[in-house]
C-alpha positions, 0 to 999 in steps of 0.5 A, spaced: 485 548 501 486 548 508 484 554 513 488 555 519 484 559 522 478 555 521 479 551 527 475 544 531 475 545 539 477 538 541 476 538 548 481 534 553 477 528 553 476 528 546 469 528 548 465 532 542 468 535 536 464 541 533 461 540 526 465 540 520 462 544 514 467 544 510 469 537 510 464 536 502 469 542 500 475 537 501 477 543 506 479 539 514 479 544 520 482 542 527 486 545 532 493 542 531 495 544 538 492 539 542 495 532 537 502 536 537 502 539 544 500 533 547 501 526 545 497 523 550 491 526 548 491 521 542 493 515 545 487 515 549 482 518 545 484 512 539 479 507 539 485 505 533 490 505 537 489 498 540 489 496 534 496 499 532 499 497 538 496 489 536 500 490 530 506 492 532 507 485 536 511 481 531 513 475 536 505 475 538 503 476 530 507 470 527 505 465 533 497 467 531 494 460 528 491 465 522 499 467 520 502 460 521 495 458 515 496 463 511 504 462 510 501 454 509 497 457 504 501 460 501 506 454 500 500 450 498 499 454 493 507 454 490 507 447 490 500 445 486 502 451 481 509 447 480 506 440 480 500 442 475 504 446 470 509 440 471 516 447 472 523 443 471 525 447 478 533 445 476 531 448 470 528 454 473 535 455 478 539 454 471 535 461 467 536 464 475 543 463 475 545 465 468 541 471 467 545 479 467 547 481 473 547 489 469 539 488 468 537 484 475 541 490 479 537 494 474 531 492 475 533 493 484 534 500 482 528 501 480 524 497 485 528 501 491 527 509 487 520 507 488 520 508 496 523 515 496 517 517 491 513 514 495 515 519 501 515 524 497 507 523 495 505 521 503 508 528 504 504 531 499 498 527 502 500 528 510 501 536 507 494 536 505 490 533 510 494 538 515 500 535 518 505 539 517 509 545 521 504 551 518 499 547 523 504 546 528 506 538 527 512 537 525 512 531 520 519 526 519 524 528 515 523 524 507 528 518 510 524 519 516 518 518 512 521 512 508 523 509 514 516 507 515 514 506 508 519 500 509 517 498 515 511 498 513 512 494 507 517 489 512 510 488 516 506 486 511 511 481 508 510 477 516 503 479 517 496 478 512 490 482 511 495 489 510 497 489 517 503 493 515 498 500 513 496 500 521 503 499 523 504 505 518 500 509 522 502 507 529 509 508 528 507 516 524 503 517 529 509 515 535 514 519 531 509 526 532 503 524 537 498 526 533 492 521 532 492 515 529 485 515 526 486 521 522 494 519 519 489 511 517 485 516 514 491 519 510 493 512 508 486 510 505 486 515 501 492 513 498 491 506 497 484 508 494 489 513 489 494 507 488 487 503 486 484 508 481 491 508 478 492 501 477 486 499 474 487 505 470 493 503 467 492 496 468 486 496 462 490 500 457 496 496 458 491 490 457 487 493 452 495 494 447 497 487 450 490 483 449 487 487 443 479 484 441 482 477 444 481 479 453 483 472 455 478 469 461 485 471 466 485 478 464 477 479 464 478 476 472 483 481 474 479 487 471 474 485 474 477 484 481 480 492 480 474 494 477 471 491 484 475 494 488 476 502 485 468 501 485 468 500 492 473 505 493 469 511 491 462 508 494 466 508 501 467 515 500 461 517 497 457 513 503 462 517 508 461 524 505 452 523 504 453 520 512 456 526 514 452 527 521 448 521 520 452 517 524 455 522 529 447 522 531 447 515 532 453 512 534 456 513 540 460 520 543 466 515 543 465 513 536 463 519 533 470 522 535 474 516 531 469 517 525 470 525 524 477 524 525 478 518 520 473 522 515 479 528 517 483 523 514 481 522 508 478 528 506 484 532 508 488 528 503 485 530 497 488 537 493 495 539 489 493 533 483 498 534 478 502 533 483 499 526 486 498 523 479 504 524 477 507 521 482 502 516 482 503 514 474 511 515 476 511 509 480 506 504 476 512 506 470 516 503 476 513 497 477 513 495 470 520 498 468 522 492 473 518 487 470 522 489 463 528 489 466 527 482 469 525 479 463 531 482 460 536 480 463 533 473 464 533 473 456 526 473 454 524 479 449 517 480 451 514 488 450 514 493 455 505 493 456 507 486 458 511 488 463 507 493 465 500 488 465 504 483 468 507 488 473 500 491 475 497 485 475 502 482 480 500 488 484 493 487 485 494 480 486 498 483 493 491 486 495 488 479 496 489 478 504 489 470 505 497 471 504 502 477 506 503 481 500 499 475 496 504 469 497 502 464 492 497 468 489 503 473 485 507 468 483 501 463 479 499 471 476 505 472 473 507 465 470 498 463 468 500 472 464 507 471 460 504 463 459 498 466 455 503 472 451 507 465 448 513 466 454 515 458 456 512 456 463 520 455 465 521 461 463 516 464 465 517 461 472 524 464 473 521 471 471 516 470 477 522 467 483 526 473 481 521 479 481 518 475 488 526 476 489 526 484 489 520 484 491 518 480 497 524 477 500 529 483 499 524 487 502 523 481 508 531 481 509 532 489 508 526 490 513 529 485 518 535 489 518 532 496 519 527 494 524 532 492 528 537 498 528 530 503 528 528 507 533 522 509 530 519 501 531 
């Protein structure tokens, strides 16, 4: 529960904040005035913001050596797999062409519902860590907000390494002037929540898919989640036992971005029926995707499988050596249905079109509303 009254002074330098005694209760104090009445306040005091306006910089981005190698990566990638499992391209186009046009619209359905969930979980986060009209920041609108989720998205099919999440946090942080260190912070704590829910549904749905016999491809993809929630709750556990140690040890300037950040993350934290609901409402939808592909492409293969598959397509988009994990999806999705009995042809089809929903669609979408929005 967040305290209004309950304020940290940030004087016009961002120079010193007062400590945060509240910050291992879940609880955030900050005076919304200077973020919300003044928006250069922010743009100054953010050691981040360098960063962000780096980010939004799509000519100078794709120009760069490291995301002109990891599309090369990418395609190197594609083409061993294609060459090594020897996938009859024609044949592929051939399932693609003739799959049910019902069920492929299905299945974009469900893939585009899963945005608005997505405001409306941001929103809730947002709400927690302060950014709302009680604390005198007005937020954007839920087409507002799905606006930038979409635009984000559309950073991280050009850019590796999730460069879309910094860009997430610039374009909130111009559309309400408030700092973009701690809206960074709000973005974590929601990557952290889509991981624990990943790994979660990932090894119930492997456990009903797999049984006693855990393929070596499973076993990797369980570790490498495990890994990654792991290191999720150890980054918060350190952040919450170094609250005050490291304010005394960095620099003045520094401290501030931290406290802010550590607002961020904290602050996101609260109403979990609501988060985990959501959470678990858009994991359903990942996997209602898949199943409605594989359905329309004429393969019978069950519900956990989808939902493994799709969840595991997920966690391969983590790895940062691609955007959204080009190449690295692509090859999990074809090695999975290949082990549950699928025919590599057919498996590869499922793998063209579900990268067809969810990465190239999303390319062209966000091409289109990145260059009529005025929120870029």
């Amino acid at each position: 529960m967040i305290d209004p009254a309950a304020n940290v002074t940030i004087p016009p330098n961002g120079a010193d904040v007062e400590p945060l005694d509240d910050i291992s209760r879940g609880a955030v104090r900050h005076d919304p005035a200077p973020e919300a009445i003044d928006p250069a306040h922010s743009t100054h005091g953010d050691v981040g913001e360098a960063v962000a306006e780096e980010g939004i910089s799509f000519a100078r981005r794709l120009r760069q050596p490291r995301t002109i190698l990891s599309f090369l990566v990418a395609v190197v990638i594609i083409v061993l797999v294609v060459m090594r499992l020897n996938i009859n391209v024609h044949e592929v186009w051939r399932n693609i062409r003739g799959a049910n046009p019902l069920l492929l619209g299905c299945a974009f359905a469900v893939y585009y519902l899963s945005f608005p969930v997505r405001a409306v979980r941001w929103k809730i986060i947002l709400s927690n860590a302060g950014y709302d009209r009680a604390h005198g920041i007005e937020t954007p609108k839920l087409s507002g907000l799905m606006e930038i989720i979409v635009l984000s998205w559309f950073a991280n099919t050009l850019l590796p390494a999730k460069l879309g999440d910094i860009y997430r946090g610039y374009l909130f942080k111009k559309a309400t002037g408030v700092s973009f260190t701690r809206t960074f912070g709000t973005i974590l704590a929601e990557r952290l929540m889509d991981i624990l829910g990943l790994f979660s549904f990932l090894v119930v749905s492997g456990a009903l898919v797999f049984g006693n016999k855990v393929p070596r491809v499973a076993v990797t993809l369980f570790f490498f989640g495990g890994a990654l929630a792991v290191c999720g709750l150890i980054g918060l556990l350190v952040l919450r036992r170094a609250e005050g140690l490291l304010e005394r040890i960095v620099p003045k300037k520094a401290s501030v971005q931290y406290r802010r950040l550590e607002e961020g993350i904290f602050g996101s934290f609260g109403r979990w029926p609501s988060l985990i609901g959501l959470t678990t409402i858009l994991w359903a939808q990942e996997g209602l995707r898949v199943f409605f592909i594989t359905r329309a492409l004429g393969l019978h293969v069950s519900l956990a499988v989808t939902v493994f598959v799709a969840l595991a397509a997920a966690l391969l988009t983590t790895i940062p050596l691609t955007p959204a994990g080009l190449g690295a999806v692509e090859t999990g999705i074809v090695g999975i249905l290949q082990f549950v009995g699928v025919e590599r042809n057919a498996a590869a089809s499922v793998a063209v079109v579900d990268r067809v929903i969810g990465y190239w669609s999303v390319l062209l979408i966000g091409l289109i509303v990145y260059i009529f929005s005025r929120k870029k």
